[in-house]
C-alpha positions as a LaTeX table, in Angstrom:
\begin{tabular}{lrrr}
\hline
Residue & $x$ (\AA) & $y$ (\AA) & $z$ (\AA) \\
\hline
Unk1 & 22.62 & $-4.80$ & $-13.42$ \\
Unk2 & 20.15 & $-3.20$ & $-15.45$ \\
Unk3 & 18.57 & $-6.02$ & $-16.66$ \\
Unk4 & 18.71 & $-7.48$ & $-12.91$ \\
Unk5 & 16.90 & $-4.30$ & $-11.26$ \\
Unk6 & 14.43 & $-3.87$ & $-14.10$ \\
Unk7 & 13.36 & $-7.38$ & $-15.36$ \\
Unk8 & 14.44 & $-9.98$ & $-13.37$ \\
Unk9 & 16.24 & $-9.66$ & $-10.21$ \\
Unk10 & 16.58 & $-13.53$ & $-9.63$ \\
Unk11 & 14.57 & $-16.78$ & $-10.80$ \\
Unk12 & 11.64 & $-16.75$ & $-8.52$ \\
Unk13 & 10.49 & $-12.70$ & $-8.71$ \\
Unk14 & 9.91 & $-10.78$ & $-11.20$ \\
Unk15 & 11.15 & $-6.93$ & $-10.69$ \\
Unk16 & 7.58 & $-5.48$ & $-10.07$ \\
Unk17 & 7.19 & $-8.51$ & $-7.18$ \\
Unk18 & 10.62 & $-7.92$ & $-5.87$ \\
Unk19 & 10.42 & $-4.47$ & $-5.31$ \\
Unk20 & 7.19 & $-4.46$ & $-3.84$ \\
Unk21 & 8.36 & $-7.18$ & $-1.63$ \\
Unk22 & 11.40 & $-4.75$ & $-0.69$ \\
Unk23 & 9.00 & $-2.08$ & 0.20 \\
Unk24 & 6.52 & $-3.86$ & 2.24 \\
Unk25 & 9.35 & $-4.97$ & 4.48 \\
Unk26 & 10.72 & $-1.77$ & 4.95 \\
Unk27 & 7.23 & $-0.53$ & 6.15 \\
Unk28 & 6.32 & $-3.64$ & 8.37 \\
Unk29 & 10.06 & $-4.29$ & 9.59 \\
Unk30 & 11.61 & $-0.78$ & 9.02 \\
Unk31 & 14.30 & $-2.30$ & 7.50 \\
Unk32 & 15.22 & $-4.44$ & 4.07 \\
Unk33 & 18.34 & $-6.39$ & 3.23 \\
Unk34 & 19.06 & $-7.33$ & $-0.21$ \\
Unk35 & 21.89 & $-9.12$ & $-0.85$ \\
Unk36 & 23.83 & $-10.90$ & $-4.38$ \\
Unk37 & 24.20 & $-13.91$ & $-4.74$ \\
Unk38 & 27.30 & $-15.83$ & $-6.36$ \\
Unk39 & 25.11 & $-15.99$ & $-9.68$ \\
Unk40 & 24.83 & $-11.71$ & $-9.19$ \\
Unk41 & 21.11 & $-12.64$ & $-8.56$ \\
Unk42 & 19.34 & $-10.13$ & $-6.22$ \\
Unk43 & 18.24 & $-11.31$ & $-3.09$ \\
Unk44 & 15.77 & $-10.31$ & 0.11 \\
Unk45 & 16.54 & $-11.36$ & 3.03 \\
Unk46 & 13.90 & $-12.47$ & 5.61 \\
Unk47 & 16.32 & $-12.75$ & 8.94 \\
Unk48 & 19.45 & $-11.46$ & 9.50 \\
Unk49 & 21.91 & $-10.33$ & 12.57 \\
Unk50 & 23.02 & $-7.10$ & 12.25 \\
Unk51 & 26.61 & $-6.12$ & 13.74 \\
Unk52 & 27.41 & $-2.50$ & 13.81 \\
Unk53 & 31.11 & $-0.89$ & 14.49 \\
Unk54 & 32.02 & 2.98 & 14.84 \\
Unk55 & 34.70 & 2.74 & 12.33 \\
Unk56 & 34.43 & 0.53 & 10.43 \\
Unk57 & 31.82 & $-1.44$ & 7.91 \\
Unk58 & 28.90 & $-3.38$ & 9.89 \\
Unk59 & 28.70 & $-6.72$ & 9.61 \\
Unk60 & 25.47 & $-9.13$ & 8.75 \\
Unk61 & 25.71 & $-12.55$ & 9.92 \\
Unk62 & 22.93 & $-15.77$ & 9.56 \\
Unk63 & 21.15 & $-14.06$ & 6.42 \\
Unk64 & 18.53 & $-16.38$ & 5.36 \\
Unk65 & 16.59 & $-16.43$ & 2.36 \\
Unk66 & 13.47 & $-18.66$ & 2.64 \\
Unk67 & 14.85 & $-21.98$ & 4.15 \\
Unk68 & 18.09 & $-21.40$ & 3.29 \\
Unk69 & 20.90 & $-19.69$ & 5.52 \\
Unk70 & 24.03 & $-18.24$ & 4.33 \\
Unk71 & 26.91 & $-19.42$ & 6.45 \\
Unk72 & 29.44 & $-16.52$ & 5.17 \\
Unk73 & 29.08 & $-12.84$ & 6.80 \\
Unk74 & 28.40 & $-9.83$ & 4.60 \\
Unk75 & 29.86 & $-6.43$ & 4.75 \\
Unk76 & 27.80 & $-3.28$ & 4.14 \\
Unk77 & 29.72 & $-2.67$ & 1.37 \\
Unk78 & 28.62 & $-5.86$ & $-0.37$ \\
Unk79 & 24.45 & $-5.48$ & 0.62 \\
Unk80 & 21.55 & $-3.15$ & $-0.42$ \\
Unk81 & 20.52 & $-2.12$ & 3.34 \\
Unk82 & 17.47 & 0.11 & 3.70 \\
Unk83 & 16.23 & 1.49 & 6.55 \\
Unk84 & 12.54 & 3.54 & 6.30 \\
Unk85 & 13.17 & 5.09 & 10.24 \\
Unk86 & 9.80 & 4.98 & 10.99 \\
Unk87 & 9.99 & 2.44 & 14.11 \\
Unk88 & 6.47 & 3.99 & 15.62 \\
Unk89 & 4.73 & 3.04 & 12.68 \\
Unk90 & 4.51 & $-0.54$ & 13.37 \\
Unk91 & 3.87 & 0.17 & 16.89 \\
Unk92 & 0.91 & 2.73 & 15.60 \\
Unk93 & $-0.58$ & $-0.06$ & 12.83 \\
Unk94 & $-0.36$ & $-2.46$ & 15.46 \\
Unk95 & $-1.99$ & $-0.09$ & 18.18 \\
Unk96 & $-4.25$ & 0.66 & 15.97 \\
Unk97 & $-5.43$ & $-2.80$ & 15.21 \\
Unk98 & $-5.73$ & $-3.60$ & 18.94 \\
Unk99 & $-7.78$ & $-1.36$ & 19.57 \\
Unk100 & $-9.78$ & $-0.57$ & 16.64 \\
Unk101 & $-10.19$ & $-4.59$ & 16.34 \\
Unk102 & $-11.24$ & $-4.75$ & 19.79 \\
Unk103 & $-14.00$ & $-1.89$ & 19.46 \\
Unk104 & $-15.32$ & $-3.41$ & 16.00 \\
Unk105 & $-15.86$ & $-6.65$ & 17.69 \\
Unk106 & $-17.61$ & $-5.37$ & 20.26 \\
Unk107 & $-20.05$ & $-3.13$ & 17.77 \\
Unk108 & $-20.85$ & $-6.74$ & 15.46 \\
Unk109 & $-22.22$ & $-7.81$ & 18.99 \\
Unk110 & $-24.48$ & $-4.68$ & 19.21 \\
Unk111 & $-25.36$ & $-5.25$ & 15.98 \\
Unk112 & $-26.34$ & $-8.79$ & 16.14 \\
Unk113 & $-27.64$ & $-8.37$ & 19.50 \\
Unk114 & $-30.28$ & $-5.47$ & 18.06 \\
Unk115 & $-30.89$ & $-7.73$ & 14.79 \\
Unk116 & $-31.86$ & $-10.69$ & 17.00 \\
Unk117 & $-34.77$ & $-12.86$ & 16.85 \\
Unk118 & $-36.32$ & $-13.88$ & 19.92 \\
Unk119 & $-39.43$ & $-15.81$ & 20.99 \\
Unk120 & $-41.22$ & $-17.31$ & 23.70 \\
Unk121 & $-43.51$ & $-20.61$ & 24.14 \\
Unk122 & $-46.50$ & $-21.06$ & 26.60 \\
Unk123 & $-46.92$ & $-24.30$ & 27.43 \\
Unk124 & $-50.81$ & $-25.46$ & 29.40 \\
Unk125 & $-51.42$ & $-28.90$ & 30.52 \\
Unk126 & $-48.24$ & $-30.23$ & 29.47 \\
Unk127 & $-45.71$ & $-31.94$ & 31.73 \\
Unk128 & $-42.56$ & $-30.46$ & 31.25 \\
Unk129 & $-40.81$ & $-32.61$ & 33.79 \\
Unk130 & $-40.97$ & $-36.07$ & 31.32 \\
Unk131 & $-37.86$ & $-36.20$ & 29.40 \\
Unk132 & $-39.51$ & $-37.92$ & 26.32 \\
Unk133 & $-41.95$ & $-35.11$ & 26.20 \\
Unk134 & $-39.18$ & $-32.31$ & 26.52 \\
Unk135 & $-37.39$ & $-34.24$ & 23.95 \\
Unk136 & $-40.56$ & $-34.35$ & 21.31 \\
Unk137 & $-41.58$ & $-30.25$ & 22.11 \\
Unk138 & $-37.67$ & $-29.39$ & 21.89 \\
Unk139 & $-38.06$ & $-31.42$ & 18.77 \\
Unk140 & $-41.02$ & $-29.18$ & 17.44 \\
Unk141 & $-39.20$ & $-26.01$ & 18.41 \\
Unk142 & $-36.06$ & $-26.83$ & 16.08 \\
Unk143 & $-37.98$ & $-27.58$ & 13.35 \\
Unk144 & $-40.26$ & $-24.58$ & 13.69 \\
Unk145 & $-37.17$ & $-22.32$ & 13.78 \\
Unk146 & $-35.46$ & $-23.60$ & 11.19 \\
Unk147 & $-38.36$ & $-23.23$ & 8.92 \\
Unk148 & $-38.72$ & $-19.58$ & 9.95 \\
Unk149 & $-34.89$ & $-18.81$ & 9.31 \\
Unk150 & $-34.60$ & $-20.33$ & 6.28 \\
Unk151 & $-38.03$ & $-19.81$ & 4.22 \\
Unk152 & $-39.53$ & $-16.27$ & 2.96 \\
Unk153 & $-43.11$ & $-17.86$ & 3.91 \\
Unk154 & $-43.37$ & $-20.13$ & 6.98 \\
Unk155 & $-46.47$ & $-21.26$ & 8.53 \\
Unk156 & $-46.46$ & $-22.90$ & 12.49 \\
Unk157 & $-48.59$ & $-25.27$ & 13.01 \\
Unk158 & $-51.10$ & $-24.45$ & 16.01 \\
Unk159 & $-50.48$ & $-27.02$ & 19.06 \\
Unk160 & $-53.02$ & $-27.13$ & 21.86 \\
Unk161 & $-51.13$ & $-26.14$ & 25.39 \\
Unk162 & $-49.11$ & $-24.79$ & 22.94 \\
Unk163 & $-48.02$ & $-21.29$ & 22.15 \\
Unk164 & $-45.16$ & $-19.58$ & 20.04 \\
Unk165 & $-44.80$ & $-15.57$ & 20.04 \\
Unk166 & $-41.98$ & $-14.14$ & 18.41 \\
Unk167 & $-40.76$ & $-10.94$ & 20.61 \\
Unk168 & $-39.65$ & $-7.51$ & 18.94 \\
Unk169 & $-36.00$ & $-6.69$ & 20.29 \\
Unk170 & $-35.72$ & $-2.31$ & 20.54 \\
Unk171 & $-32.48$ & $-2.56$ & 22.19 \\
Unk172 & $-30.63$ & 0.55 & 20.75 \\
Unk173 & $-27.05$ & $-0.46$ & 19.04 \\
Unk174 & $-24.41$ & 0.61 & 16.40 \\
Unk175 & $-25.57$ & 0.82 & 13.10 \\
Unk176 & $-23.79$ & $-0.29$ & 9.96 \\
Unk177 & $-22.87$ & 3.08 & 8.90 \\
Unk178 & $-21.44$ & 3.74 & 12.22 \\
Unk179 & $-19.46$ & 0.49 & 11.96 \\
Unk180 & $-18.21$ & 1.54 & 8.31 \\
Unk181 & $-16.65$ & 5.19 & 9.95 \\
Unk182 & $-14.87$ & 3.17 & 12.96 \\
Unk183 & $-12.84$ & 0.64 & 9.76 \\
Unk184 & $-12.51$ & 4.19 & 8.32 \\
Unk185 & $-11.06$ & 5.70 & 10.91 \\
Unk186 & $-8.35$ & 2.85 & 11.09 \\
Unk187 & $-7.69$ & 3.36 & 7.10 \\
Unk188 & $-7.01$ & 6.96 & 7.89 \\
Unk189 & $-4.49$ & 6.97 & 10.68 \\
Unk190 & $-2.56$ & 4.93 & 9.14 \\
Unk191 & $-3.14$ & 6.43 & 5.76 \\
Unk192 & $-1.31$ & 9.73 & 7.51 \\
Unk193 & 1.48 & 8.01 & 8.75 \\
Unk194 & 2.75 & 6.59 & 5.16 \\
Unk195 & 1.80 & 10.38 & 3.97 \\
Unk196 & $-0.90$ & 9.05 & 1.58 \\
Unk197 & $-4.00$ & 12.11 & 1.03 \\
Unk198 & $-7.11$ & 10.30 & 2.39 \\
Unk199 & $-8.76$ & 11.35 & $-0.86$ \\
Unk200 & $-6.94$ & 8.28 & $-2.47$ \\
Unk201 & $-7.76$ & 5.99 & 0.34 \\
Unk202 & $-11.57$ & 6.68 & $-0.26$ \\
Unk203 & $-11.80$ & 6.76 & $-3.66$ \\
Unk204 & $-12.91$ & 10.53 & $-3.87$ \\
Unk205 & $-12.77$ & 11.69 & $-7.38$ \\
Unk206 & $-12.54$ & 15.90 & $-6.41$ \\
Unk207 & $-8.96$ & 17.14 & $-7.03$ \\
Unk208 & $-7.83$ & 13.86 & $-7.54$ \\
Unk209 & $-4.81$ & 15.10 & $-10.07$ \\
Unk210 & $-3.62$ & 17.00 & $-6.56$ \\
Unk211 & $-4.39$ & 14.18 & $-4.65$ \\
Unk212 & $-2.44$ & 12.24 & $-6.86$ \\
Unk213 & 0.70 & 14.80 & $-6.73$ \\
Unk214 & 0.77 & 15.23 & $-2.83$ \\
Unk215 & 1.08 & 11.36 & $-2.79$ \\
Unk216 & 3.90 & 11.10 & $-4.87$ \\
Unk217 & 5.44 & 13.83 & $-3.51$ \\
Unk218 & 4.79 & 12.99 & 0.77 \\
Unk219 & 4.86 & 8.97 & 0.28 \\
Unk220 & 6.21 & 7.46 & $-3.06$ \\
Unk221 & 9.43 & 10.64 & $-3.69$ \\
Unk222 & 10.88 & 9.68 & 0.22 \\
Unk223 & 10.79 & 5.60 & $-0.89$ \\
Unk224 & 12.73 & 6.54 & $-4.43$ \\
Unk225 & 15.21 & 8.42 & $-2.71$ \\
Unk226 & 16.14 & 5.93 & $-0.08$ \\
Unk227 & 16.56 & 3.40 & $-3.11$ \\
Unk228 & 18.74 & 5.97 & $-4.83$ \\
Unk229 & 21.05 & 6.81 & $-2.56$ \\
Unk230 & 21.81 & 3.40 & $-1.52$ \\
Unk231 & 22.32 & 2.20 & $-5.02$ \\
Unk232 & 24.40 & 4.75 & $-6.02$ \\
Unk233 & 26.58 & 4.54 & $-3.15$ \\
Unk234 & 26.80 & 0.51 & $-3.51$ \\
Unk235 & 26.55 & $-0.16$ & $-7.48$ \\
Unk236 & 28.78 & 3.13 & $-8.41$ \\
Unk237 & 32.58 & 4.23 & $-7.76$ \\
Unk238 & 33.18 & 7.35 & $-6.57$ \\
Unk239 & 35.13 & 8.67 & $-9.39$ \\
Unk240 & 32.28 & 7.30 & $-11.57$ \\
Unk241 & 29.90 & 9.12 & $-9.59$ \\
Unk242 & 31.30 & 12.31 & $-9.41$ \\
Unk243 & 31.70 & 11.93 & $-13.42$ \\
Unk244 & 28.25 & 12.08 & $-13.67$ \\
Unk245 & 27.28 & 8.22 & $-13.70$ \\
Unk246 & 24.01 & 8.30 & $-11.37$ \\
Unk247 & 21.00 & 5.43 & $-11.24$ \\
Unk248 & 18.12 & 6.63 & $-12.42$ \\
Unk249 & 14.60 & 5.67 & $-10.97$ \\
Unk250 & 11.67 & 6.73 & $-13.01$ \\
Unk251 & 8.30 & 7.33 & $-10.77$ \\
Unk252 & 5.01 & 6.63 & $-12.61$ \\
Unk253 & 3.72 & 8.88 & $-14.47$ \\
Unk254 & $-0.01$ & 10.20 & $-13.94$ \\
Unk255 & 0.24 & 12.99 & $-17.16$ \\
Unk256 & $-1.08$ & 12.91 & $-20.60$ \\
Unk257 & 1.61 & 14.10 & $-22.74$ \\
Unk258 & $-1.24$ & 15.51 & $-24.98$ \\
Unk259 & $-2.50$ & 17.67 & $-21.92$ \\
Unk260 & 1.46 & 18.69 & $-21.27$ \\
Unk261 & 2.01 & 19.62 & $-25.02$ \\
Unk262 & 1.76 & 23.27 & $-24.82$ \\
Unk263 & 3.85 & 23.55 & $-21.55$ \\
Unk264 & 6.58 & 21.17 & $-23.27$ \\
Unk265 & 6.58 & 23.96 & $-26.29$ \\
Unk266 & 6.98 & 26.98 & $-23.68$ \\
Unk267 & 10.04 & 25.21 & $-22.06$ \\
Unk268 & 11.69 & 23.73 & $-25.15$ \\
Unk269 & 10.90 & 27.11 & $-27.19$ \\
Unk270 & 12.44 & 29.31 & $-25.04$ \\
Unk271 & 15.50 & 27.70 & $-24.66$ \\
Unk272 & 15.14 & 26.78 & $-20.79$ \\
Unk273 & 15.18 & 23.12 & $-21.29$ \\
Unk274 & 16.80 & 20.80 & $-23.81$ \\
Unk275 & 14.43 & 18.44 & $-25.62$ \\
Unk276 & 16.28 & 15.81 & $-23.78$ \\
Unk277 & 15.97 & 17.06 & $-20.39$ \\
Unk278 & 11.69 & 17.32 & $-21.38$ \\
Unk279 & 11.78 & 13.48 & $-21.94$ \\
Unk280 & 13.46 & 12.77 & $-18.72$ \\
Unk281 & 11.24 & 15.16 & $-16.98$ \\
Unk282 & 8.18 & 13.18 & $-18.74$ \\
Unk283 & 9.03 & 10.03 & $-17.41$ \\
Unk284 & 10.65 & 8.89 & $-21.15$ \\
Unk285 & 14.27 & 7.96 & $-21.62$ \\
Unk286 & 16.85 & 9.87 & $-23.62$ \\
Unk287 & 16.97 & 10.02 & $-27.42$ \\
Unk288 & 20.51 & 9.15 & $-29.19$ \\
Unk289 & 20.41 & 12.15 & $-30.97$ \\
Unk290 & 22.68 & 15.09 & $-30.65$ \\
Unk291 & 20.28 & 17.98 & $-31.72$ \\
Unk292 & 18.02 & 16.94 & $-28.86$ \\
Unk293 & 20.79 & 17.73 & $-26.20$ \\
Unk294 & 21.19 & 21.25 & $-27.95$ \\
Unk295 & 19.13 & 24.60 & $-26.52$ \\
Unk296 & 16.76 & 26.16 & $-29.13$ \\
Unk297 & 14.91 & 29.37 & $-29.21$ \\
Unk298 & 11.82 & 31.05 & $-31.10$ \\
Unk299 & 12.38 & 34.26 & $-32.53$ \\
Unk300 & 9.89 & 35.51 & $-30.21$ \\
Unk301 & 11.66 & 35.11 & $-27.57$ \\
Unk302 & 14.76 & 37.43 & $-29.27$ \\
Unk303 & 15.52 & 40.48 & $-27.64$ \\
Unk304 & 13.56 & 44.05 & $-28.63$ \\
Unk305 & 17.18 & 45.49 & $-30.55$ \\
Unk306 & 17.70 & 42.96 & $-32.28$ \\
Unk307 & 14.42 & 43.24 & $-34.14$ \\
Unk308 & 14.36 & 46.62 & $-34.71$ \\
Unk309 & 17.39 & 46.50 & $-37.69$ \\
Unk310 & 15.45 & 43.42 & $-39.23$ \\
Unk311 & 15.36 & 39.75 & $-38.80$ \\
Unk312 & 18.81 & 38.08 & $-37.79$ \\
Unk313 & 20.02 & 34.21 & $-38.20$ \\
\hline
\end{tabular}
């Protein structure tokens, strides 16, 4: 199991694909279903039917993993089920995308509208009504205009009865900077929702160690203990549990042990924290060795009497 939730969970993902798979579903669908295969591979399913009782275990019937479709129902005892309840999220991105789409679209149109090119031709003494000679100046106005949009330097040949003037267009519209805060704005609500500090979101480099802490704590901590819980309670017996078996999931960890040094002496020196419990703490896993599961002290931490007759062992 370790190796399965850690390295490979089954032949197609690795573990850092599968579990980001699991928690982009639980976002977009507010729910994931993982199930185990007769090889014990690790599964996500893409559709199921959910069948819930009062009493007793729920049922999941026609789970289907890519284009195939189990035929056998699972009990809840048997799947990984997550559930992020957060159903007005979707509803918010895709509110959000409605309308922010809608009102982005309709700036691009101010924008090319107030970036647009326009021109107008004079015609004298030239019968506009003859189709061949509509055809021959329509002609001449193509090429002319493609000349001017695509080279730097374009020169228009004059034509008597014949005059081109390019117009200046001051209609007043959204700027690019103004379309840049509406995408923004999108990025930040729903930035808020998933509890992500919009510091991160843009990049801002001021505080960014407490940026970095609020995120783990408001978005990544909720995620980790939704996987916990449900693995404990579906890959661990009770007894075993209540022994003191527990999964452990590690978050990331944004610390320089060389800035953490002196703290790690303060806690390990005054006997608060085994040496052990400072490695778990840093994101490390436990040493095999006894002496670092034992509580140690500095003398000067030793109480005031028992200095006074001398030093003690």
């Amino acid at each position: 199991m370790y190796y399965r939730l850690n390295v490979r969970p089954n032949p197609n993902m690795s573990a850092s694909h599968f579990w980001q798979t699991v928690i982009y579903k639980l976002i977009h669908d507010n729910e994931c279903l993982i199930i185990k295969s007769d090889s014990d591979d690790l599964l996500i399913a893409d559709d199921f039917t959910r069948i819930e009782y009062g009493l007793v275990e729920d049922l999941f019937q026609g789970v289907t993993v890519k284009n195939f479709t189990f035929q056998r129902t699972f009990r809840m005892g048997e799947v990984v089920y997550l559930e992020y309840d957060n159903e007005r999220l979707s509803k918010l991105i895709d509110g959000l995308f409605t309308d922010y789409g809608s009102l982005i679209g309709r700036l691009f149109e101010f924008q090319k509208h107030k970036n647009q090119i326009r021109a107008t031709v004079d015609m004298e003494g030239v019968n506009a009504k003859d189709p061949r000679t509509q055809e021959r100046l329509q002609n001449f106005i193509n090429r002319m205009y493609q000349s001017i949009k695509e080279k730097a330097f374009a020169i228009v040949p004059q034509q008597k009865g014949f005059t081109y003037n390019e117009q200046s267009l001051s209609t007043q519209g959204a700027s690019v900077e103004e379309i840049n805060k509406i995408t923004n704005g999108f990025l930040d609500q729903v930035a808020r929702a998933l509890g992500i500090p919009i510091a991160l979101v843009h990049g801002e480099m001021a505080d960014v160690e407490k940026a970095t802490r609020n995120f783990m704590t408001f978005c990544i901590d909720p995620f980790l203990k939704k996987i916990k819980d449900e693995l404990d309670g579906k890959f661990i017996a009770k007894k075993d549990y209540l022994a003191g078996t527990k999964v452990d999931i590690r978050r990331i960890s944004y610390s320089n042990l060389f800035d953490l040094a002196t703290a790690i002496d303060k806690l390990v020196s005054s006997g608060t924290f085994t040496r052990n419990e400072v490695r778990e703490e840093a994101g490390h896993e436990r040493s095999d060795d006894p002496n670092l599961d034992k509580f140690i002290i500095t003398k000067n931490y030793q109480k005031a009497n028992e200095l006074e007759g001398g030093e003690n062992e």
